[in-house]
C-alpha positions as CSV (number, residue, x, y, z in Angstrom):
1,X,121.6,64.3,-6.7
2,X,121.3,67.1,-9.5
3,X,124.0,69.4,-7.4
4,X,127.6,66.8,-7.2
5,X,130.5,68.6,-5.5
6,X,133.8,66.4,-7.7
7,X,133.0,64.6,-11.4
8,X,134.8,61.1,-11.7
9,X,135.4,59.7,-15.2
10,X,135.2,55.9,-15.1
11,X,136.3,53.3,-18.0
12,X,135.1,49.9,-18.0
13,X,137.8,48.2,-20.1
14,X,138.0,44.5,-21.4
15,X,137.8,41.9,-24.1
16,X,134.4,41.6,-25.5
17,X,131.9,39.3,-24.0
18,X,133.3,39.8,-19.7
19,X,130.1,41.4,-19.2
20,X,131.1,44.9,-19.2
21,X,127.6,46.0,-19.7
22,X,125.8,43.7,-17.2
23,X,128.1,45.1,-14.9
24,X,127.3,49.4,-16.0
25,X,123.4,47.9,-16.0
26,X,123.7,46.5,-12.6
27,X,125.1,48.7,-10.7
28,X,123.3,52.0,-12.6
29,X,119.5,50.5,-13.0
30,X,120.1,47.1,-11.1
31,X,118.7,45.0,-13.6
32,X,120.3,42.0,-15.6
33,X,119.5,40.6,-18.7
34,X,121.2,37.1,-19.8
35,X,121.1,38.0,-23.3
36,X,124.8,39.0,-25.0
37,X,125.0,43.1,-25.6
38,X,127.5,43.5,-27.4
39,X,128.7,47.6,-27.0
40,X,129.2,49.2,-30.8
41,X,131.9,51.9,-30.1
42,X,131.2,53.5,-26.4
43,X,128.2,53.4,-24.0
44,X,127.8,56.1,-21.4
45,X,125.8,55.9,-17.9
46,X,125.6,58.5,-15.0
47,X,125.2,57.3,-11.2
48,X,125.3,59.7,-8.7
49,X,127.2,58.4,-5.0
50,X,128.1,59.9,-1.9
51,X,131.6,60.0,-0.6
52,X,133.2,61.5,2.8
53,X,129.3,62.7,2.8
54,X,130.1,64.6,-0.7
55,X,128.0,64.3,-4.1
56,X,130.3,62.7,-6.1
57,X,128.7,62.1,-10.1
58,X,130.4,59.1,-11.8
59,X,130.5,59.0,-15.8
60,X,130.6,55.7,-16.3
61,X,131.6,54.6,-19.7
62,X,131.2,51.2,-21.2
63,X,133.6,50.7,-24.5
64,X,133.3,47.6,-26.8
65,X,136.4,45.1,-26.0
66,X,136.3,43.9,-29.5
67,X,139.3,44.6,-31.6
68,X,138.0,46.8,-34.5
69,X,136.2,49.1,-31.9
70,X,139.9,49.9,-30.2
71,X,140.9,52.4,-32.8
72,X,137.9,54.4,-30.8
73,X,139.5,54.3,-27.5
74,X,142.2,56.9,-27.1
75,X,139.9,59.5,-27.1
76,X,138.0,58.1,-24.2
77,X,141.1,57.8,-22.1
78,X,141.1,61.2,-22.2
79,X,140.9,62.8,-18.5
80,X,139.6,59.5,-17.1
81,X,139.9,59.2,-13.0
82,X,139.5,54.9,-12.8
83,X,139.4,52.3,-14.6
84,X,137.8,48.7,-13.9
85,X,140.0,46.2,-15.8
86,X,137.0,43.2,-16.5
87,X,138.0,39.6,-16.9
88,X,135.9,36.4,-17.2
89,X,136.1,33.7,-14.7
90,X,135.3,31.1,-17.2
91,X,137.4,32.1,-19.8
92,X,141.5,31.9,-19.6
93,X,141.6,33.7,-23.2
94,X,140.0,37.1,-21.1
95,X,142.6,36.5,-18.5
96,X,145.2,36.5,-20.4
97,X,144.4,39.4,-22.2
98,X,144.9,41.5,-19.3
99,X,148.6,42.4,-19.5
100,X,148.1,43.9,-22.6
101,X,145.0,46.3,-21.7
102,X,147.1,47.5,-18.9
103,X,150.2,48.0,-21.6
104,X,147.6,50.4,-22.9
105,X,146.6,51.7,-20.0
106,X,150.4,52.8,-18.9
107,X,150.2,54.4,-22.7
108,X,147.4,56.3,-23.1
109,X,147.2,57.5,-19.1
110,X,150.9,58.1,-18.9
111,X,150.1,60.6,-15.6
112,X,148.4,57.6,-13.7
113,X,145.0,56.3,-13.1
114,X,143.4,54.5,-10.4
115,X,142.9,50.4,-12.0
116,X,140.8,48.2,-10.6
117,X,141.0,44.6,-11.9
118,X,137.5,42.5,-11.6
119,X,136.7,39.1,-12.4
120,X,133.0,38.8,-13.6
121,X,130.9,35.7,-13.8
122,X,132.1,34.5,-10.2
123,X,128.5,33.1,-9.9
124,X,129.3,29.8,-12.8
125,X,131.6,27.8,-10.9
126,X,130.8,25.3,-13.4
127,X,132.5,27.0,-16.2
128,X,135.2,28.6,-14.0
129,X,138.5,28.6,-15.5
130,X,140.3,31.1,-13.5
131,X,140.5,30.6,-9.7
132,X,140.1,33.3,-6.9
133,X,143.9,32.5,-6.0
134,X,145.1,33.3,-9.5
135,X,143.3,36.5,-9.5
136,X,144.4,37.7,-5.9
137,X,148.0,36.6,-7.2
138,X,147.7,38.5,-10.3
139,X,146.6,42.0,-8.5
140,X,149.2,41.3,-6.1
141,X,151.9,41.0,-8.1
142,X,150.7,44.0,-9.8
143,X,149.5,46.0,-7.1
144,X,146.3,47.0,-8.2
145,X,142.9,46.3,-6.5
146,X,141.0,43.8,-7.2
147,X,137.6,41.5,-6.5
148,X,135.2,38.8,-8.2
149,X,131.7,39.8,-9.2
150,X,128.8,38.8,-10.5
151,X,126.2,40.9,-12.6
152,X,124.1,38.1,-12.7
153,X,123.9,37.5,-8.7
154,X,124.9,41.7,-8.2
155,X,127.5,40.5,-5.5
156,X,130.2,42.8,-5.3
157,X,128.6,45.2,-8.0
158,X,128.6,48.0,-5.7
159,X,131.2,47.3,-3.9
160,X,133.7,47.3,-6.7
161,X,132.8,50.9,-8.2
162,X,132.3,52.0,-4.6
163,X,135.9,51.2,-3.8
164,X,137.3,52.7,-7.0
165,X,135.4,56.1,-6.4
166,X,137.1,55.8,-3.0
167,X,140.3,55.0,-4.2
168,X,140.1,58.1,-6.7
169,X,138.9,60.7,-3.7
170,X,141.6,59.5,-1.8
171,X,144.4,60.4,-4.3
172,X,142.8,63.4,-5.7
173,X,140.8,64.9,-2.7
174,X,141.8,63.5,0.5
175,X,145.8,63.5,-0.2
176,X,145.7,66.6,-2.5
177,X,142.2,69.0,-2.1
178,X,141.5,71.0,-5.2
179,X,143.3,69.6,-7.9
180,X,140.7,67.5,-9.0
181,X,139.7,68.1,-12.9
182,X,136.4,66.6,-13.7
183,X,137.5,64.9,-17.1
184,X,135.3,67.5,-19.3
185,X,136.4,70.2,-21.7
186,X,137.7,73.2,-20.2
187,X,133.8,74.9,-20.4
188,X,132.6,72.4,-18.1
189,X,136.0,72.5,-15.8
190,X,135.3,76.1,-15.4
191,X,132.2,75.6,-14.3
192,X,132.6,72.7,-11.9
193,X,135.4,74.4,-10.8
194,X,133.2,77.6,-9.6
195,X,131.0,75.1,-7.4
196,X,133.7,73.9,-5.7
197,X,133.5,75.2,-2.4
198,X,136.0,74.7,0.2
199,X,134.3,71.8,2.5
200,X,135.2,70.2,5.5
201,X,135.9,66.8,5.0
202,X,135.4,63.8,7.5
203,X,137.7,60.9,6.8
204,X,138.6,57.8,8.4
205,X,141.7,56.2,9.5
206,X,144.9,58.1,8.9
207,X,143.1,60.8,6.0
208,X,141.7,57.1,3.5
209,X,138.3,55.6,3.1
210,X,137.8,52.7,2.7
211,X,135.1,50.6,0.9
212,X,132.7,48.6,3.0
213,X,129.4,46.0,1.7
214,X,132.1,43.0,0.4
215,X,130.0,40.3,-0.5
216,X,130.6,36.4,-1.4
217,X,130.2,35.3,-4.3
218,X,128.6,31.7,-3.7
């Protein structure tokens, strides 16, 4: 899809070692690798989707969690769309580490940003330190999205940048048309800006998409 009709920026945010890159490799070559990658600064991947039957292009960018790399960050923020907020399911210490990356999410996106919260490594129950109930609870009481993953497995993969791309359309596009900015310097907003053509739009349900392709985990 060379031609895309809107430009989402996407952040993958969390602490270092959630599997931030297995999940940016599964969903953009679907491949896995059990090896650790450990991200030095910012990785950046481009998947093209379809949305309300429009090219949508997702910049997909993959920061390092660790804490010395964070002093990086603020300039990624910049113009981002969504984020996916990654925990580990078998490890507490990533859980509890969330509050604080969405402190710094309410600071450095003070206009608001569609957050989707994630919990990676679904597939090891053996090692599983943070239940599915704690995680729905969590989201809930924060009201954000959220779902359990696995790069390994790919379940949910799809699914969970599919329904943050959705969620994005729906409170840039669908609710508001044409005041979407495509995250880039003002060069490149100029000219994405010139290809966007006033489109009829099919949506479902009162003007929302939703989602669809939720898999289990086990």
């Amino acid at each position: 899809m060379s031609f895309y009709k809107y430009l989402f920026k996407i952040l993958v945010l969390g602490d270092s070692g959630v599997g931030k890159s297995c999940l940016l490799m599964r969903f953009s070559d679907d491949r896995f690798t059990g090896k650790y990658l450990c991200t030095v600064g910012v990785d950046f991947k481009v998947r093209s989707v379809e949305v309300a039957g429009q090219p949508v292009k997702l910049q997909l960018w993959d920061t390092a969690g660790e804490e010395r790399f964070k002093s990086m960050l603020p300039a990624y923020y910049r113009g981002a769309h969504g984020i996916l907020l990654v925990y580990d399911t078998t490890s507490a210490k990533s859980f509890r580490s969330i509050d604080g990356w969405l402190e710094e999410i309410q600071l450095k996106c003070p206009d608001g940003v569609n957050v989707l919260l994630v919990g990676n490594k679904c597939d090891d129950l053996q090692h599983r330190q943070v239940s599915l109930e704690q995680g729905v609870h969590y989201a809930d009481r924060r009201a954000l999205g959220f779902r359990e993953v696995s790069a390994k497995s790919g379940a949910n993969v799809n699914y969970v940048f599919a329904a943050l791309a959705v969620d994005i359309y729906n409170r840039l596009v669908a609710c508001v048309p044409n005041r979407l900015s495509a995250g880039q310097d003002e060069k490149d907003e100029a000219e994405d800006n010139a290809k966007l053509a006033v489109e009829h739009i099919n949506l479902v349900g009162k003007n929302r998409l939703r989602a669809r392709n939720n898999e289990s985990c086990c």
